[in-house]
C-alpha positions as CSV (number, residue, x, y, z in Angstrom):
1,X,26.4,146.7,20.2
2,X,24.4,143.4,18.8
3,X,26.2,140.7,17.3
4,X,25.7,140.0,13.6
5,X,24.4,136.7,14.2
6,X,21.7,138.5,16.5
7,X,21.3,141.0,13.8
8,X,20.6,138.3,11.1
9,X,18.1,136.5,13.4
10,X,16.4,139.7,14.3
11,X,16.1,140.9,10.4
12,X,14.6,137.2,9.9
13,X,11.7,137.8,12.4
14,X,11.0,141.5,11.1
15,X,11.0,139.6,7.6
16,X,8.4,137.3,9.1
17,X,6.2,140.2,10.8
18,X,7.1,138.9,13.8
19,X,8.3,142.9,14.9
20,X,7.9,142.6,18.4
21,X,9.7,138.6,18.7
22,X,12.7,141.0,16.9
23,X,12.7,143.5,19.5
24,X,12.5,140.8,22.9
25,X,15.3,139.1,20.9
26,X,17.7,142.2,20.8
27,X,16.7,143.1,23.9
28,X,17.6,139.6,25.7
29,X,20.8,138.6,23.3
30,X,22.3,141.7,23.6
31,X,21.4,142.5,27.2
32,X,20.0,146.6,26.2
33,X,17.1,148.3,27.3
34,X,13.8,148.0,25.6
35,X,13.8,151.5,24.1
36,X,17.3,150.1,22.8
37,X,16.2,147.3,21.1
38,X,13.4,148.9,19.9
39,X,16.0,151.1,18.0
40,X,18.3,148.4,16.6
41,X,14.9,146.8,15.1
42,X,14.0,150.1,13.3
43,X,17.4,150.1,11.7
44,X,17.4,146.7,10.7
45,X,13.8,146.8,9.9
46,X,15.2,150.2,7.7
47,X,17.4,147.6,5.7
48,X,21.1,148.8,7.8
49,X,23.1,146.8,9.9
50,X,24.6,148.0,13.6
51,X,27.9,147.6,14.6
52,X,28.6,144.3,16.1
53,X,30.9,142.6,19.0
54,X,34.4,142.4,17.7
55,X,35.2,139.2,15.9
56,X,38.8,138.2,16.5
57,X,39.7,136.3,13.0
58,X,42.9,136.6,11.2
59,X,41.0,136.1,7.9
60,X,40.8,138.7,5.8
61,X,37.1,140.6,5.7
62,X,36.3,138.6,1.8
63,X,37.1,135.7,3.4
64,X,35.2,135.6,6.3
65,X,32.0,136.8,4.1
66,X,33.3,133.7,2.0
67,X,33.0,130.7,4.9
68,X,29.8,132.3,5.9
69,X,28.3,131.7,2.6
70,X,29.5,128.5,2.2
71,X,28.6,127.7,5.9
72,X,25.1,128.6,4.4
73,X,24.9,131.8,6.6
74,X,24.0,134.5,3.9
75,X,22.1,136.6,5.8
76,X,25.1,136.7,8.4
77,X,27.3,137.9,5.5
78,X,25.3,140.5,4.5
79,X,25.4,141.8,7.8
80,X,28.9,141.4,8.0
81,X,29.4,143.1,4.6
82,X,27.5,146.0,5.4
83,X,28.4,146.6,9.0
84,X,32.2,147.0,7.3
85,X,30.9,148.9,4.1
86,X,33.6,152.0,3.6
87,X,35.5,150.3,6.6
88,X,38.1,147.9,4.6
89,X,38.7,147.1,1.1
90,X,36.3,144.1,-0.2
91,X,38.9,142.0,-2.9
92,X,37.6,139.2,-4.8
């Protein structure tokens, strides 16, 4: 699994052409193999986002996209919003 914020970070670099800095990134933040990271890059080069570490919050999935906003972590929230797409209910 790769944590979001690794996930956002990584997708910034691919952005950036900066492939390669993406996959050392996965591979040293989440501690998986080369050919591993090499993966997760493709998908989040693809435009998806990868199941992440568990986040213990009691907040409610809209509100923890919510603080990341306003914490001026967009990207972050995307991931997050996508990694629980079909997963739980999004309310406004």
């Amino acid at each position: 699994m790769t944590p979001v914020d690794v996930q956002g970070r990584a997708h910034d670099l691919i952005e950036a052409g900066r492939f390669h800095d993406a996959v050392n990134l996965i591979r040293k933040e989440s501690q998986v193999s080369g050919p591993t990271a090499l993966e997760v890059a493709k998908v989040l080069r693809a435009g998806e986002a990868l199941p992440g570490f568990p986040v213990f919050d009691e907040d409610d999935l809209p509100t923890r996209i919510r603080k990341l906003i306003e914490a001026g972590h967009r990207k972050q929230a995307v991931f997050l919003a996508r990694k629980h797409r079909g997963h739980e209910p999004v309310r406004s």
